[in-house]
DRENMAR-302784 format. One record per residue: x, y, z of N, C-alpha, C in turn. Coordinates in steps of 0.02 Angstrom, whole numbers, plus 50000, padded with zeros to 5 digits. Layout:
REM residues N
XYZXYZXYZ;...
REM end
This chain:
REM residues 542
566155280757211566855278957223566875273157273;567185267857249567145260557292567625262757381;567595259757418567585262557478568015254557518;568015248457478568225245257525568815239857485;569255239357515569665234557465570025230657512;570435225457470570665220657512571255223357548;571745226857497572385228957520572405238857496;572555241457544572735249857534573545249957501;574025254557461574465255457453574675261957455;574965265857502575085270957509575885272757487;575715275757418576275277357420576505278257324;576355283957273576555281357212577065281457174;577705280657205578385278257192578445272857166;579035271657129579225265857116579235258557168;579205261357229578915255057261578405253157263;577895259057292577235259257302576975255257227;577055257857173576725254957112577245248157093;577645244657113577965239157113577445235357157;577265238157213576995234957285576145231357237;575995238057208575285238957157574945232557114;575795233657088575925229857035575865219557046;576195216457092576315211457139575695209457150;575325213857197574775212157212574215210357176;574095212257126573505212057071574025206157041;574285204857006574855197056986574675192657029;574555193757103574525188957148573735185157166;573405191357125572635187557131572345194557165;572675199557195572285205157245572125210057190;571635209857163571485214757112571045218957137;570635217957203570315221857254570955228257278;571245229557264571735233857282571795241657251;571945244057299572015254857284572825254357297;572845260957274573365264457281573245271957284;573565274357336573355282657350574005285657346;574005291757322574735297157335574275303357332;574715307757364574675312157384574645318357326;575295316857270575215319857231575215317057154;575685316457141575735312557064576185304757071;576175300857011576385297357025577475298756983;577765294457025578495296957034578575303557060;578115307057080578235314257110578735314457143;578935311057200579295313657244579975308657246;580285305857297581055301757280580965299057187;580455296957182580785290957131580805296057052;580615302757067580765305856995581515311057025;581515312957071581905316157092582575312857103;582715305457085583095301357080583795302557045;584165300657029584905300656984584785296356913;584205295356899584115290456853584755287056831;585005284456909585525278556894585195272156901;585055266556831584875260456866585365256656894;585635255456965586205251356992586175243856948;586745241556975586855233056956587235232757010;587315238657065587725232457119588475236757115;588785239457065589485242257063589785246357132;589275250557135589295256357192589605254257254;589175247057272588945243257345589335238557360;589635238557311590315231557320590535229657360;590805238057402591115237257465590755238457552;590495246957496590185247057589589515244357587;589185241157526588625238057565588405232157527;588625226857531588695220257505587815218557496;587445217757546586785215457552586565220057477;586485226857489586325230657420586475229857367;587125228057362587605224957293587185219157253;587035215357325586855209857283586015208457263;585705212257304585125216057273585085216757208;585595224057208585485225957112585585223057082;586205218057098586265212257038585595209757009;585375207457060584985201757035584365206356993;584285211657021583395216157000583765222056930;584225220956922584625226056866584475219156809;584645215856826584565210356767583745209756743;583235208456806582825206256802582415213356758;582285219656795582065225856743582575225756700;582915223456647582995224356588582825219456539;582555212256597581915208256552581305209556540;580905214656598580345214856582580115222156570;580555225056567580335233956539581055235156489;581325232756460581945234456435581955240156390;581385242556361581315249656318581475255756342;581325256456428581495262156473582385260856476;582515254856456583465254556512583725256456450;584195263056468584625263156415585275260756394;585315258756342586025254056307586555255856310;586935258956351587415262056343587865258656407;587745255356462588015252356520588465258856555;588985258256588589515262756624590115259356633;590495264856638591325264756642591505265656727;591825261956768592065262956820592655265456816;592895272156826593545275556827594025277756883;594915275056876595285276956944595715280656894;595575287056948596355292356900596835291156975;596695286957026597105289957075597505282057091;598205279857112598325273957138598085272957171;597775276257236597225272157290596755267557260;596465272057199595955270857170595955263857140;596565263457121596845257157073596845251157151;597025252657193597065246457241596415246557248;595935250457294595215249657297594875244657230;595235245757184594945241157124595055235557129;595615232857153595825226957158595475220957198;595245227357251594875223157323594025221257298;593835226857248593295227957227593275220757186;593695219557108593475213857092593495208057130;593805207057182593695199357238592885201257237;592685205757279592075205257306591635201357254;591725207157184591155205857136591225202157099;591735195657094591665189857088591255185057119;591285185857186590985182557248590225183857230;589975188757222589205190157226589075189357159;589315189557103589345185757031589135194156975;589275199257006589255206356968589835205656910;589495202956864589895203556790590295211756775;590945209656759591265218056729591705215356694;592015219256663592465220056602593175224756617;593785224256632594265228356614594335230956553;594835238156556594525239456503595065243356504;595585246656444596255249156436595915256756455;596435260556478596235267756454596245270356387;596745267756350596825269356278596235267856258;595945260056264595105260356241594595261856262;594685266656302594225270356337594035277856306;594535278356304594615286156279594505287456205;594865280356167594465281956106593625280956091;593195278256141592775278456145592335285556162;592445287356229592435296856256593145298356246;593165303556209593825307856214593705311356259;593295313456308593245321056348593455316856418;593655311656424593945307056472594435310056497;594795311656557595495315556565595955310056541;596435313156524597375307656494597515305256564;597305305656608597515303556690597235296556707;596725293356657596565285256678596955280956693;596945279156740597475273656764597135266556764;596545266756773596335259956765595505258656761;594985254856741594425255356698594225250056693;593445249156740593085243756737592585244256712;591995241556654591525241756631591135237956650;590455239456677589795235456701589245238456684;588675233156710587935234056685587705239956717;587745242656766587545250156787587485253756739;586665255056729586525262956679586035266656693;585955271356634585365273956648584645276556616;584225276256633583535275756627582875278756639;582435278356621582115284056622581425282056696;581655284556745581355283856813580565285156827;580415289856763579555293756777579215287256745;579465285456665579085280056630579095273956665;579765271556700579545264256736579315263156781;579415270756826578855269956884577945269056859;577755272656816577225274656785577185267056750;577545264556713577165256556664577125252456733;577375253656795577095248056833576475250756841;576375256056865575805257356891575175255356860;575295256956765574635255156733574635247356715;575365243956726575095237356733574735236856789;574815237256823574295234456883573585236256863;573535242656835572685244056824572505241956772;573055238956719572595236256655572245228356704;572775226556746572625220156751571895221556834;571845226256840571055226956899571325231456947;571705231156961571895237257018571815245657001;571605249957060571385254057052572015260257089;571765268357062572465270757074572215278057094;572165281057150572145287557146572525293557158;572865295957100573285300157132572775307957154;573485311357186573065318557234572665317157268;572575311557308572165310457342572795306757426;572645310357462573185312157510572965309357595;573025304057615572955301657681572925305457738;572635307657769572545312357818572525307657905;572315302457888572385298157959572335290557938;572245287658008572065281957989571465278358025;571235273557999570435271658035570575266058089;570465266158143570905259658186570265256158214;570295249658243569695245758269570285242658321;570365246358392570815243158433571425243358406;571715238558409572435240558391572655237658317;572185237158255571925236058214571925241658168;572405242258108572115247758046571685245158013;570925247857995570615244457958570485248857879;570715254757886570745258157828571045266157842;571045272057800571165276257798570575283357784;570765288457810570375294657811570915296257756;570715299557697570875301357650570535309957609;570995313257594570635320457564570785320757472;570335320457458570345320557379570525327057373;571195329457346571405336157325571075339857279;570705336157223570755338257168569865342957164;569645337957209568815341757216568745342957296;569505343957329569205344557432568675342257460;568775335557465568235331757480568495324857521;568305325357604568625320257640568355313657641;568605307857648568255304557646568595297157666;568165293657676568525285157710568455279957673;569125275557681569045267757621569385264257672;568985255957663569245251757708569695247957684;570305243257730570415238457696570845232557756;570865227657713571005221757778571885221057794;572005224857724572815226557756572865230957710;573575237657752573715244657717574475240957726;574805244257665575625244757644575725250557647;576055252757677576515260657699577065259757650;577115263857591577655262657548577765273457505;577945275157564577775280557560578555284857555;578875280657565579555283757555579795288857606;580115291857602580345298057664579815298957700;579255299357678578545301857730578545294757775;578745290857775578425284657792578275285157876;578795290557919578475288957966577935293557985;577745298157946577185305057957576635299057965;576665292157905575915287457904575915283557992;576645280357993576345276358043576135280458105;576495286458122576405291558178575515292058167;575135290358116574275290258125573945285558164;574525280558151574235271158182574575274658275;574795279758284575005280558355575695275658366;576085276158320576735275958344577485278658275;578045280158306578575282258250578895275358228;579085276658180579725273758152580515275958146;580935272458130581715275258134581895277958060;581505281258048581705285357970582045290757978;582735289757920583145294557929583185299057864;582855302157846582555307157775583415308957742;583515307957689584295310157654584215311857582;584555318457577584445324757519584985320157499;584865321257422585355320357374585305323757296;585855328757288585645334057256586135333057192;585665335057149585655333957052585815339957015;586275339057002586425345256930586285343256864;585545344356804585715343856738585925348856702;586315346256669586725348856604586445347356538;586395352956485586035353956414586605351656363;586915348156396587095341656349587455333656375;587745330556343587955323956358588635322656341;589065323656374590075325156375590125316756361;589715311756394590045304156357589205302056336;589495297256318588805289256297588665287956335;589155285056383588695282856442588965284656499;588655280756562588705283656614589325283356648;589575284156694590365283756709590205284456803;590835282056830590795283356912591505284056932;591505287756982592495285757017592095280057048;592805273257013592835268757063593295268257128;592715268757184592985272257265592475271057290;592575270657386592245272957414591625276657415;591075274357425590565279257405590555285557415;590595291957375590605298557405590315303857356;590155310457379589875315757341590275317057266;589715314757220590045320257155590635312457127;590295305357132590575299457115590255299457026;589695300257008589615299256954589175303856917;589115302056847588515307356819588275301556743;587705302756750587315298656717587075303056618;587305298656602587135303056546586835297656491;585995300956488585695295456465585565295556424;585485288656384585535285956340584835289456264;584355289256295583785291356257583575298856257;584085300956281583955308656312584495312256315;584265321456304585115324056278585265328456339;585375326056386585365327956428585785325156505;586195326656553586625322556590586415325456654;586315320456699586235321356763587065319256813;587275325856840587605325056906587515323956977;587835319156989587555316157062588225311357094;588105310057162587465312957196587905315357259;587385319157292587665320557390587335316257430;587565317357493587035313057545587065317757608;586455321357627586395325657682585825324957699;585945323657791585265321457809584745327557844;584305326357818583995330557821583125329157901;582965335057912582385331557957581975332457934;581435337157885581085335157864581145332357782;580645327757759580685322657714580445328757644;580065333757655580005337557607580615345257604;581195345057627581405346957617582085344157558;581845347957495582255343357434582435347857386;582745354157426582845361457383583595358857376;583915359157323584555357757313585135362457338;585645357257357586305361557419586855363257355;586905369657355587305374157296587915371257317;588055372057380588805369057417589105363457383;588495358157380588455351357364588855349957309;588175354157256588345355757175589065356757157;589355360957186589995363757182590595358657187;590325353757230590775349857266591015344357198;590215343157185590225336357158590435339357068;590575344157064590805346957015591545345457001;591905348957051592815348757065592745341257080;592235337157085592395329657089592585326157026;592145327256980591995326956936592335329356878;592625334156884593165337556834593845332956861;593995330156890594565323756883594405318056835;593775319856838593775313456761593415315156689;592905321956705592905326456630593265331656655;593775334156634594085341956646593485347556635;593015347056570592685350756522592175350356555;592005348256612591225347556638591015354156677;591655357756703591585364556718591305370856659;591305367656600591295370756565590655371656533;590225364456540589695362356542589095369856569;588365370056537588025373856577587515370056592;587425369856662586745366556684586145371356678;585625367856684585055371756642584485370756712;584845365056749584195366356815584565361456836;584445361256935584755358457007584025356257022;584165351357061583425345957105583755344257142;583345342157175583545335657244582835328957253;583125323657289582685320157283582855318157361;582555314157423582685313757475582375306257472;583055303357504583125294057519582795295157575;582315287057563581865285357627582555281157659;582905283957706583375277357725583035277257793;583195270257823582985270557885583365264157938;583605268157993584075264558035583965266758097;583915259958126583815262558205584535260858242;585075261858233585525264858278585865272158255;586555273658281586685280458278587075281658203;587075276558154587495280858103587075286958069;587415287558004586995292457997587355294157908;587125297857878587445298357794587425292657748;587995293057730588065287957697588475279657728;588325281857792588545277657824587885270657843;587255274057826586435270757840586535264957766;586385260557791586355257157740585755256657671;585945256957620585385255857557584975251157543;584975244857613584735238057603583965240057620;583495235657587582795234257599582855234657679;582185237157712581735236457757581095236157777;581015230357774580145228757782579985226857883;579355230857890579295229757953578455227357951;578325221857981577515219558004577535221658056;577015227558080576935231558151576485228258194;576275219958148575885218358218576385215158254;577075212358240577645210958257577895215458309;578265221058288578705225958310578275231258324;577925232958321577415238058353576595235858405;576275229558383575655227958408575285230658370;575315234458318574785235058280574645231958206;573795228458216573925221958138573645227358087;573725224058037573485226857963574125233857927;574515231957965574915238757919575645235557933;575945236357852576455234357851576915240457803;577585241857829578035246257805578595242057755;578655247457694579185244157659579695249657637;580275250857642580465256857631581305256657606;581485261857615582345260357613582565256357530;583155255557505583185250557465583565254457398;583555251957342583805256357285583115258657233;583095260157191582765260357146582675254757091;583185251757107583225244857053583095237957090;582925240257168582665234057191581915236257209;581655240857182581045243457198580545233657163;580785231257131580185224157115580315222157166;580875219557175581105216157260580595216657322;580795223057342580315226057365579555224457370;579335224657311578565223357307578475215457338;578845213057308578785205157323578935205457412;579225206257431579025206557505578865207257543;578445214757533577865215457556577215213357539;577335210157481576605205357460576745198957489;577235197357504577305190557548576915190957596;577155194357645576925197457702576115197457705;575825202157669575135203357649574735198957609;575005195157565574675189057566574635182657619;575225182357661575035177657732574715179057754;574545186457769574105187357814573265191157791;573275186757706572435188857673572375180157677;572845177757649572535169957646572845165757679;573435166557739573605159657774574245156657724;574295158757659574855158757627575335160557559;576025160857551575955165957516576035162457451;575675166457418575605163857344576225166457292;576405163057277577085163757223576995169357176;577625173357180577535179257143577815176857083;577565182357038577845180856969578015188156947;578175191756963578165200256919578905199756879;579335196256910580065194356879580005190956786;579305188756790579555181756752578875186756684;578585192456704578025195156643578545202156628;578325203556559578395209756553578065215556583;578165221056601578005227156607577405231456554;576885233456566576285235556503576955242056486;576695238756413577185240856357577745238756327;577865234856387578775229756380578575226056311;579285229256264579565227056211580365226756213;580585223156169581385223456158581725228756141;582245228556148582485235956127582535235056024;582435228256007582525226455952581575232355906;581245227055936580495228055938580595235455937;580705239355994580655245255972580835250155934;581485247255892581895252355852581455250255793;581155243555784580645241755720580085244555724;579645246655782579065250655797579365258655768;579975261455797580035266955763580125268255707;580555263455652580625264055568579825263655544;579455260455593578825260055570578405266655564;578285272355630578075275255657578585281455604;579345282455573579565287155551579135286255484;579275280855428579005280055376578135282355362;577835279555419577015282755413576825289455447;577135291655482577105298455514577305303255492;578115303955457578585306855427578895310955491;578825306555563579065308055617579875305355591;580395313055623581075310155629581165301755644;581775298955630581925293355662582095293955743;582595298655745582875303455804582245301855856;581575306055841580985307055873580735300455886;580505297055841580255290255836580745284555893;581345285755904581665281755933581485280556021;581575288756042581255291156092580725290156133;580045290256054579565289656076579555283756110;579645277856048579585271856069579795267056136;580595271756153580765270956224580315274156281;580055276756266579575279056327578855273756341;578735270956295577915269256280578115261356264;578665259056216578505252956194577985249756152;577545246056148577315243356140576785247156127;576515252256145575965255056164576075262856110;576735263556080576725268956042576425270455976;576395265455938575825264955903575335265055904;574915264155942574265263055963573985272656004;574645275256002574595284756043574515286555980;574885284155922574845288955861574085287155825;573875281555840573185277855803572755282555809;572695284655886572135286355931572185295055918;572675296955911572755305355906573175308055835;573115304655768573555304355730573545314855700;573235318555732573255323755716573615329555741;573985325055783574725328155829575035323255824;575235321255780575745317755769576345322255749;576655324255774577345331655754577615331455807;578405331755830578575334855877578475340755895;578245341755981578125349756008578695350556022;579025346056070579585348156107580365346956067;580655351256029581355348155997581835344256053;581905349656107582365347056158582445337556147;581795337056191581585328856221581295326656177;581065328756118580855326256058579945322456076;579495326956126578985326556133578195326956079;578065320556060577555321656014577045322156026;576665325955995575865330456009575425327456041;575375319856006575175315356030575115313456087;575545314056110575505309756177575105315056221;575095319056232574715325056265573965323556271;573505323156226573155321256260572925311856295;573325307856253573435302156285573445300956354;573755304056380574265305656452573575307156500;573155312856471572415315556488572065307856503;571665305956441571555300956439571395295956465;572245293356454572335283956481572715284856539;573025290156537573635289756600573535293556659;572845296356662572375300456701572835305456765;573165308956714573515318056698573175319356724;573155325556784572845331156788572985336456782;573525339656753573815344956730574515342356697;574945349756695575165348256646576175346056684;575875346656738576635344156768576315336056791;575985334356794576005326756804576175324256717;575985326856659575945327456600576765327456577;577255329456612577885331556621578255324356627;578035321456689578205313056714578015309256661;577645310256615577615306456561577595306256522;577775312356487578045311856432578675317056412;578965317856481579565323556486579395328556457;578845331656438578605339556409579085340756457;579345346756402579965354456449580465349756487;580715343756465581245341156519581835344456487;582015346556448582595345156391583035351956393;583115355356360583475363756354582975371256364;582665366656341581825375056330581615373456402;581615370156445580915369756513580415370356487;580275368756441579685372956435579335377756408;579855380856386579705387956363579375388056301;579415386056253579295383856190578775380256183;578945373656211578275366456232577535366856243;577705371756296576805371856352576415376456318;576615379856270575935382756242575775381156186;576095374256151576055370256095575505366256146;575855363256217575395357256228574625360656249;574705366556287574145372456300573635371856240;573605373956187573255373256118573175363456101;573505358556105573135353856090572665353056143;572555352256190572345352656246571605355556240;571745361456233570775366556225570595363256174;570895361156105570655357556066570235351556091;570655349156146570285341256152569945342356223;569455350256237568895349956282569225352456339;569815353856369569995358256402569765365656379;569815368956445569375376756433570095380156457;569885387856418570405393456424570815391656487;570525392456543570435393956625570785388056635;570815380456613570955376256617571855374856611;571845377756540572415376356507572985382256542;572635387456552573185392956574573205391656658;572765388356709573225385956751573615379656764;573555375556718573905369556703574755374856668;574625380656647575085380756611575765385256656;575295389756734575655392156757575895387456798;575495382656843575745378656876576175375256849;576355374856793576975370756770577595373056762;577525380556724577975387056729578205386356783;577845387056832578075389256906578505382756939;578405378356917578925372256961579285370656907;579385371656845580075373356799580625378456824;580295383756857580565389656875580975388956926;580595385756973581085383357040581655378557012;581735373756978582435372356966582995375956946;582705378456868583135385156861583385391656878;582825390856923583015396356983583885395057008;583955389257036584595387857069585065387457016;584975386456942585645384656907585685390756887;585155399056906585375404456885585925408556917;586295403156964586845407056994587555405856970;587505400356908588005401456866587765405356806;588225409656773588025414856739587935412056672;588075405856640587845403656573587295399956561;586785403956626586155400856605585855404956619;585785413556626585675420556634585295419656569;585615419356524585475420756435584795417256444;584805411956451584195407856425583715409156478;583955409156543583415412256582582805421156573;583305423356553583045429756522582505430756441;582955423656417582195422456361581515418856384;581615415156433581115410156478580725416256515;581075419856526580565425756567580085431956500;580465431356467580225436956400579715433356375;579725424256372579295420556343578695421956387;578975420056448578425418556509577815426756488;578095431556490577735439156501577435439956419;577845438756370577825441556305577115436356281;577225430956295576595424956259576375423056308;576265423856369575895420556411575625423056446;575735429756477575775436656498575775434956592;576195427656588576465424856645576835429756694;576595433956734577155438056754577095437456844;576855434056863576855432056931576985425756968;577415420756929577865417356950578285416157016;578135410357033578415412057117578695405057143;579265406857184579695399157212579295396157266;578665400757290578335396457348577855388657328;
REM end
């Protein structure tokens, strides 16, 4: 195992693998990347899979606004298979709402956020489940997208192109020479085995944890950790995504995406102190519900099938606090603001400025590998896999006709993979079938994921190819994917704890949506499944 590189990246989020990504583009192909656990594990899957354009930020946070603009445009040039087509509706049922609009388009003229007015009458014949109460209706590029796959195609761009990636492999300190990081003490999870890699500069891109890293270099940061808690629902009430246009606040929008049958409610903002606390606030749920039923009535009616949370790295060093912390980028060089060289923090920000991001901290880290910084380009290449959304609906008529895979299925696939979906069915054409109906998961990709996308069970396996995301969790899926699996050299012992460990963190979501009673039913077959075919009967929220 190589031991010394130019640049460390801690962190495998959508930044961290943006950060990954930059660097190997930039010439640093000497470069790692470490996480702790999987990659999108933590904020960036636990996300709202809202991709911003800026709508939200109009008012209270202009710098952010104009962020997404610019990086909402830019990821739907170079990964556009993950963004789904469907854009969003900005909705006022209230006259405040209607003036707040007014003030809203000045702004987003000014910062150049393209929108559309839009009648309620033609709104509604578009979603009927719209309330008759629209008073007024702006349409923009804000949508949504699938957060596990684009975090994940940056990542393996970077390693097709030399960069190296280890996930479960978890930072335990750091290696200092004076006031100097020169690398990291690191514990390989997967075989417990400690061990040290050098490098001439580390990126802290670690998200909520970020200040557990620098507290190793011997000093804190001003990170302010913020829960924001998700209700999905087992189906999709519009096309696309929708928001109250207002003030930023709990229970403003719900994302209902495009490639997937399935709707995410969001979001809250509660700050929290520690960064792994991301158990979802029922309170919250509730809230952003009665929010939400002002613009679907029927959404009460809706059954969610599982609650998450995901926790914002925000970080501010004076006293606000909520949603009052701003969403703008923060990059800190600590030989600057702390005295210590070789480690630089990047944190805070949206999810849609996660390229942004990278590029700045490779600024940074390239001044200080070569004296200057070398021009990024990650804006101007596609993403490994990046095809058109054209390209891909032709990859799937392709992929239905020779497979006798649905179109439905084939469409899916292709949004997940791109470019690269053909080449899953080449390689494994003997699971070629959907396992999963829900998410429309093909056999295929299962052991691929093993493979090329170096899976170690079957919930990192989950992030990429949504196994059990959909209505079943699971229930149905994992012992379809369990059996391809021993087929392809996994052992008994293998497959059945890949299969509880996955059970078991399916369980914890649905755990929380079992306190509304129209998801009792299905929970009670998920448990009959779990005992009856799996003889799963020790399941646990720890």
């Amino acid at each position: 195992m190589k031991k010394e590189f130019d640049v460390i990246v801690i962190g495998g989020g959508t930044t961290g693998t943006a950060v990954l990504r930059d660097l190997v583009m930039r010439g640093f192909k000497n470069s790692l990347l470490l996480d702790k656990d999987d990659l999108a594990a933590g904020t960036s899957g636990g996300c709202h899979s809202a991709l911003h354009a800026g709508s939200r930020y109009v008012i209270s946070d202009r710098e952010t606004a104009i962020e997404c603009v610019q990086e909402n445009k830019i990821y739907r040039e170079i990964c556009p298979q993950v963004i789904d087509p469907t854009d969003s509706y900005w909705i006022c049922t209230r006259d405040e709402y209607v003036e707040f609009a007014q003030e809203w388009m000045k702004v987003a003229d000014e910062i150049g956020l393209h929108y559309d007015i839009m009648s309620p009458e033609e709104v509604r014949k578009k979603e009927p489940l719209f309330t008759e109460d629209l008073k007024f209706v702006l349409h923009s590029m804000d949508t949504g997208f699938d957060p596990f796959r684009l975090c994940i195609a940056q990542a393996y761009d970077a390693k097709v192109k030399g960069g190296e990636i280890r996930t479960h492999h978890e930072v335990k300190g750091m290696l200092m020479d004076g006031n100097r990081v020169v690398g990291v003490k690191v514990l390989d999870k997967v075989n417990n085995n400690l061990y040290e890699v050098k490098a001439k500069v580390v990126i802290n891109a670690a998200g909520p944890w970020s200040a557990e890293i620098t507290k190793m270099a011997g000093f804190d940061i001003a990170m302010k950790p913020n829960r924001g808690s998700t209700a999905i629902y087992s189906m999709r009430p519009t096309k696309s995504m929708f928001c109250m246009l207002r003030y930023p606040a709990d229970g403003d929008g719900l994302v209902s995406q495009g490639f997937q049958n399935t709707a995410l409610l969001g979001t809250s903002s509660i700050d929290v102190d520690d960064p792994n606390a991301n158990e979802p606030g029922m309170p919250e749920i509730e809230l952003m519900e009665n929010s939400m039923a002002e613009m679907i009535p029927g959404i009460l009616d809706a059954r969610p099938i599982r609650m998450c949370a995901g926790v914002r790295p925000l970080y501010s060093e004076g006293d606000e606090t909520g949603r009052a912390v701003s969403r703008s980028i923060t990059l800190i060089d600590h030989a600057e603001k702390n005295g210590v060289e070789g480690l630089i923090t990047i944190t805070s920000g949206k999810y849609a400025t996660a390229r942004l991001m990278g590029e700045m901290a490779v600024d940074v880290a390239s001044k200080k590998l070569t004296g200057e910084v070398i021009p990024c380009t990650t804006h101007k290449e596609l993403i490994f896999g990046g095809i058109s959304r054209e390209e891909a609906e032709e990859a799937a008529r392709e992929i239905h006709e020779k497979y006798a895979i649905s179109l439905y299925a084939a469409h899916k696939f292709t949004a997940r993979y791109g470019s690269l979906a053909k080449e899953i069915l080449e390689n494994y054409p003997e699971y070629a079938v959907v396992i999963d109906d829900a998410v429309q998961t093909i056999g295929s990709e299962i052991p691929d994921v093993f493979d090329k996308e170096e899976a170690k069970d079957f919930c990192d396996a989950r992030r990429r190819t949504r196994l059990g995301m959909g209505q079943d969790q699971g229930v149905f899926s994992i012992y379809k994917a369990a059996g391809i699996m021993q087929q392809n050299g996994k052992t008994v012992e293998d497959v059945e704890e890949y299969s509880i460990g996955y059970l078991t963190e399916r369980w914890k979501g649905v755990y929380f949506a079992n306190q509304y009673g129209d998801q009792l039913p299905l929970t009670q077959l998920m448990q009959d499944m779990y005992v009856g075919v799996g003889s799963y009967d020790l399941l646990s929220l720890c």
